[in-house]
N, C-alpha and C positions, 0 to 999 in steps of 0.2 A: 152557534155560528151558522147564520145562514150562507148554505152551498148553493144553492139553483139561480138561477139566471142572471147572477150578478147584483140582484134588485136587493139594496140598503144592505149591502156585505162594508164594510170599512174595518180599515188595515186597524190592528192589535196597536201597532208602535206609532202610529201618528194619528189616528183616527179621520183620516181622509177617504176618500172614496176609493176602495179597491177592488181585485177581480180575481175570477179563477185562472188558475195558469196552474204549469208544471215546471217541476225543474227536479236536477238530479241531486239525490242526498249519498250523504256516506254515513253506515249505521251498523254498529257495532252488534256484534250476536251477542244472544242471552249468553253463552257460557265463555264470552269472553276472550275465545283464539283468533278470532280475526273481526278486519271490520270488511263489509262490501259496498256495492256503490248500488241505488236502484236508482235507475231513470225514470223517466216522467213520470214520477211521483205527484199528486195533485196538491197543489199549494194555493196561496194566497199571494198576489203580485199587486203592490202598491209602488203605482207611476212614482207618486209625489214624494215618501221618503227613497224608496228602492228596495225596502224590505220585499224580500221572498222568504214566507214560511210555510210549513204542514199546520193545519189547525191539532188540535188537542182530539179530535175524534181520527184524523189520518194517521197522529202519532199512533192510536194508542192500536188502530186497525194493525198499522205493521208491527208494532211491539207485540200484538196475540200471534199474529201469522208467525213470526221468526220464535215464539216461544213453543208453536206447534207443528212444525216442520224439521225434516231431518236436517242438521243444520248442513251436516258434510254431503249434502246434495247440491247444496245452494253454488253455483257459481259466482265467480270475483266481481259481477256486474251481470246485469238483471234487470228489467223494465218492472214497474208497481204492479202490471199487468201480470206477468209472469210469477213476481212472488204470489199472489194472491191466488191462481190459482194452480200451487205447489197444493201435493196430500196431505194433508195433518194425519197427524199421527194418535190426536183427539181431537174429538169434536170440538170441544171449547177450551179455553180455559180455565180449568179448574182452582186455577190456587188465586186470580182475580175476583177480591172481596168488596170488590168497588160497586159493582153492579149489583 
């Protein structure tokens, strides 16, 4: 997916021309007790159908962070900003055999 300057990005779900944008998601912790809300999360905004999503490399950024962070630090709502740069608790993730 290209991210930078908008040039030949087009939306997943209709394949028309789409752009960077942000919007707020609601996203469950790894172990499960709660969900929380992070704001301007960066997304993909397509005029033409109205799809708003996280690409598959945004997903998987916040799915390392919330796997590597205390979670009972985290407050109920939170900007993508603020998650990101919470302490890890490990450097990476280690049990992620994708990479």
């Amino acid at each position: 997916m290209n991210r930078g300057m908008n040039m030949g990005l087009s939306c997943e779900w209709c394949g028309s021309e789409a752009k960077n944008g942000e919007n707020n998601v609601y996203w469950e912790l790894p172990d499960g007790t709660r969900a929380i809300q992070i704001t301007e999360a960066p997304a993909v905004v397509c005029d033409t159908c109205g799809m708003e999503y996280q690409t598959d490399e945004v997903t998987k950024e916040i799915e390392d962070q919330l796997f590597l962070v205390d979670t009972k630090k985290i407050p109920k709502t939170l900007s993508y900003q603020e998650l990101m740069a919470l302490p890890r608790l490990l450097k990476r993730n280690y049990f992620d055999f994708s990479s």
